[in-house]
C-alpha positions as CSV (number, residue, x, y, z in Angstrom):
1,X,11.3,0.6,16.8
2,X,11.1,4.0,16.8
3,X,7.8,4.8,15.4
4,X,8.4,7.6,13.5
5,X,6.2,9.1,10.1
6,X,8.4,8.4,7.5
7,X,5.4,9.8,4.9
8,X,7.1,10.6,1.5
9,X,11.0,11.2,2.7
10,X,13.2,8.7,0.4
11,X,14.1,6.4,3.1
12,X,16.6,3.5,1.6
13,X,15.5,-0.6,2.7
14,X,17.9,-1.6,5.9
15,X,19.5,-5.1,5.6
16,X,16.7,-6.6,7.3
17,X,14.4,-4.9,4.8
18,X,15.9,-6.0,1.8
19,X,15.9,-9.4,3.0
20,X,12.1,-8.9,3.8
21,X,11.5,-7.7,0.3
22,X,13.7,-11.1,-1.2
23,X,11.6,-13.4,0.7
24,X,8.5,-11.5,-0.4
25,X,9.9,-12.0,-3.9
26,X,10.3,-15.8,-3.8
27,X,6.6,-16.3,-2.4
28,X,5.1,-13.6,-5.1
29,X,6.5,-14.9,-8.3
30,X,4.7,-18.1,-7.9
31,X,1.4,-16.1,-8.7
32,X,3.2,-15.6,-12.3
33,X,2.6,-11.8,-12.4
34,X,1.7,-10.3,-15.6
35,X,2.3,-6.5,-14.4
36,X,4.3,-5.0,-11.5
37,X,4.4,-1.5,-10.9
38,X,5.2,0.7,-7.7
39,X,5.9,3.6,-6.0
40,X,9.3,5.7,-7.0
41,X,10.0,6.4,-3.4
42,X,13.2,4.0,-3.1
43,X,11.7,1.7,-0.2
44,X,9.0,0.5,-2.8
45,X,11.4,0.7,-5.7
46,X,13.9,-1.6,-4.5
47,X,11.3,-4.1,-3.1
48,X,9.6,-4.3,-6.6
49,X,13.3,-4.5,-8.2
50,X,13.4,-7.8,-6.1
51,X,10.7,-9.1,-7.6
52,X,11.6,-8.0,-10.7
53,X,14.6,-10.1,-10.6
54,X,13.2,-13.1,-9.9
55,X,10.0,-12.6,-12.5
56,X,12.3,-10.7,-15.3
57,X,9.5,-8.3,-15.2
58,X,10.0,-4.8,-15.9
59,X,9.3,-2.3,-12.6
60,X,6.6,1.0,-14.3
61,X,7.0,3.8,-11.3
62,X,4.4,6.3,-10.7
63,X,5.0,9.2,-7.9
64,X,0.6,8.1,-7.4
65,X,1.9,5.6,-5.4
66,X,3.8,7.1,-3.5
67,X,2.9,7.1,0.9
68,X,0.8,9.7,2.4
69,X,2.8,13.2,2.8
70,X,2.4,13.9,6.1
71,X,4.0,17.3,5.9
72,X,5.4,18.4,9.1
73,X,5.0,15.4,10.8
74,X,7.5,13.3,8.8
75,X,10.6,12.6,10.5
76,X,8.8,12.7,13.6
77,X,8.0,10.1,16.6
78,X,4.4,10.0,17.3
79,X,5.3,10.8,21.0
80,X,7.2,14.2,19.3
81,X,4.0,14.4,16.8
82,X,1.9,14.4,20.1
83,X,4.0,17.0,21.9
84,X,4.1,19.7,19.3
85,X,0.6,18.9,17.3
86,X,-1.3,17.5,20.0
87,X,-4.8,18.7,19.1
88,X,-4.7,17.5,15.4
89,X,-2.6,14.4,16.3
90,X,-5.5,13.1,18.8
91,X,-8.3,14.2,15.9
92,X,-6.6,12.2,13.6
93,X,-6.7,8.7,16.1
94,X,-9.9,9.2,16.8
95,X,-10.6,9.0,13.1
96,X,-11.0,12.5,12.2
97,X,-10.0,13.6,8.3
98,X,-7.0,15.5,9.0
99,X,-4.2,17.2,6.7
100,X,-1.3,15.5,9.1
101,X,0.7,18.2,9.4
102,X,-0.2,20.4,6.8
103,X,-0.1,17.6,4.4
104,X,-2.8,14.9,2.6
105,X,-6.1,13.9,3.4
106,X,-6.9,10.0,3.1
107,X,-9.1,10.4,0.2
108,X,-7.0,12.7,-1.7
109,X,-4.5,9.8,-1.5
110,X,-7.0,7.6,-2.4
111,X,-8.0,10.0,-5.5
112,X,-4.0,10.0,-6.8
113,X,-3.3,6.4,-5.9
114,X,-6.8,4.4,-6.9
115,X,-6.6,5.4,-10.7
116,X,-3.5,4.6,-11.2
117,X,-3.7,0.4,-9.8
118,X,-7.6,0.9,-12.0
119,X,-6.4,1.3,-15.3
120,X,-3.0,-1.3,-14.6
121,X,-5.6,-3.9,-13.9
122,X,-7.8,-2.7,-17.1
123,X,-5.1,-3.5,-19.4
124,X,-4.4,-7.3,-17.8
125,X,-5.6,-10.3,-19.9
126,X,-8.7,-12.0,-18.2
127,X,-6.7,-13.7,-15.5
128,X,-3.8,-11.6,-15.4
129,X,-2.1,-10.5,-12.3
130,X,-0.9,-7.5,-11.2
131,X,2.0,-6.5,-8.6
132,X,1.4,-3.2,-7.2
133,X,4.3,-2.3,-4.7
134,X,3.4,1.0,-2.7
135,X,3.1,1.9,1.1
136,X,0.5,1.2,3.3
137,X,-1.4,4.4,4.5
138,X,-1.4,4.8,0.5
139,X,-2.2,0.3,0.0
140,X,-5.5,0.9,3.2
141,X,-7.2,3.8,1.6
142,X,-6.6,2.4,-2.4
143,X,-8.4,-0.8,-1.3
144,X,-11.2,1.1,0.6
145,X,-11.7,3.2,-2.8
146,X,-11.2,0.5,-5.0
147,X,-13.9,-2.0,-2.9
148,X,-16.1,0.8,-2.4
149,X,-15.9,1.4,1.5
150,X,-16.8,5.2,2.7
151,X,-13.5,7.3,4.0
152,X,-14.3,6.7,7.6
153,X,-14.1,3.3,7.3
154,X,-10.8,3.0,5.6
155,X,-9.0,3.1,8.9
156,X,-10.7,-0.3,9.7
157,X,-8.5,-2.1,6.9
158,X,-5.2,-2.3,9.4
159,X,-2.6,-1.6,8.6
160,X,0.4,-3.2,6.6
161,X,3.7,-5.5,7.9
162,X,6.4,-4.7,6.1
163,X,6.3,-7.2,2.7
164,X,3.1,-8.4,3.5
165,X,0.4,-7.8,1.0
166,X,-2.9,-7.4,0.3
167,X,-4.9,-9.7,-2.3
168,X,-8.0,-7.9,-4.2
169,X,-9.2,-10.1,-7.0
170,X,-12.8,-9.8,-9.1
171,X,-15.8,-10.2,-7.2
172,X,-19.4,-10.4,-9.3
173,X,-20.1,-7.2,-7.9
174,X,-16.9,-6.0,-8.2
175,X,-13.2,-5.2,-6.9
176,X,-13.1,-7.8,-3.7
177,X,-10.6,-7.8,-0.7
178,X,-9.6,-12.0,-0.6
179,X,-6.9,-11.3,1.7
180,X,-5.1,-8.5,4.3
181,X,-1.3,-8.7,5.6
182,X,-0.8,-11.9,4.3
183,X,2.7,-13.3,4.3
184,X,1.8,-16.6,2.7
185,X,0.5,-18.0,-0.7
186,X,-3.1,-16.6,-1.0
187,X,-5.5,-19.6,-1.0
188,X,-8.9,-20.2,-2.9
189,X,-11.9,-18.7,-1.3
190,X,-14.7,-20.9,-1.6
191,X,-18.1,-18.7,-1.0
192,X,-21.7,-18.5,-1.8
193,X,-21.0,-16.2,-5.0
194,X,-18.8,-19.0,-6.4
């Protein structure tokens, strides 16, 4: 694995990925989605497509949803990204809101992104379900808006495997993270607010 930013550059699914985004497919349709949109960058397109095919569902794309722009940096290994941006690459690990180079802050991905999977989730029927397929520096900091977690801590989310998803349902307080990276079937959550 390479490790490199890949950011917003249009990067087509390899064999292995589109055989990720199938199997994703077959486990996500048995949550009957009412909604799926995604990203336009072709990664997330062509996973939602898979899904799409399998729910008959149209796709809605929105560039919101599209993965952190990284400026500079994309293309990059981090070991290259460390070697020509050292001082910013090592504020950014330890945490440190930084335009990667030259690009996006977290939260200004968060302020595209978060308004976007807000008012697809306003227009669902009381029980509905919505699909959103996106990337996951943009997936972490939407959930950290959405459940109300400060910036800093956003980082604390993990990150994403590829086709594994997150689960956010309705909490009585609000927006609630069920489940993180999940490959499988969410299960009920049985807790003390239910």
């Amino acid at each position: 694995m390479e490790q490199r930013f890949q950011g917003q550059t249009d990067i087509a699914l390899t064999d292995t990925g589109v055989g990720q985004a199938r199997r994703a497919a077959r486990l996500l349709a048995a949550l009957a989605p009412d909604v799926i949109i995604s990203s336009d960058l072709s990664r997330a397109a062509d996973t939602a497509a898979e899904l799409s095919v399998v729910t008959g569902l149209p796709v809605t794309h929105y560039p919101e949803l599209r993965e952190t722009y990284a400026g500079v940096w994309q293309g990059l290994t981090h070991t290259e990204i460390n070697e020509q941006f050292g001082d910013q690459y090592q504020a950014w690990r330890r945490g440190e809101p930084v335009r990667r180079g030259g690009g996006e802050l977290e939260t200004e991905v968060a302020d595209r992104a978060a308004p976007v999977v807000q008012a697809a989730a306003d227009k669902l029927d009381d029980g509905g379900v919505l699909v959103v397929v996106s990337h996951g520096g943009t997936i972490r900091t939407t959930i950290g808006r959405l459940v109300g977690l400060p910036p800093a801590t956003w980082e604390s989310l993990g990150g994403l495997t590829n086709c594994c998803w997150s689960v956010l349902g309705e909490g009585v307080r609000g927006w609630r993270l069920t489940e993180h990276n999940a490959g499988t079937l969410p299960e009920p959550v049985l807790g003390d607010d239910t």
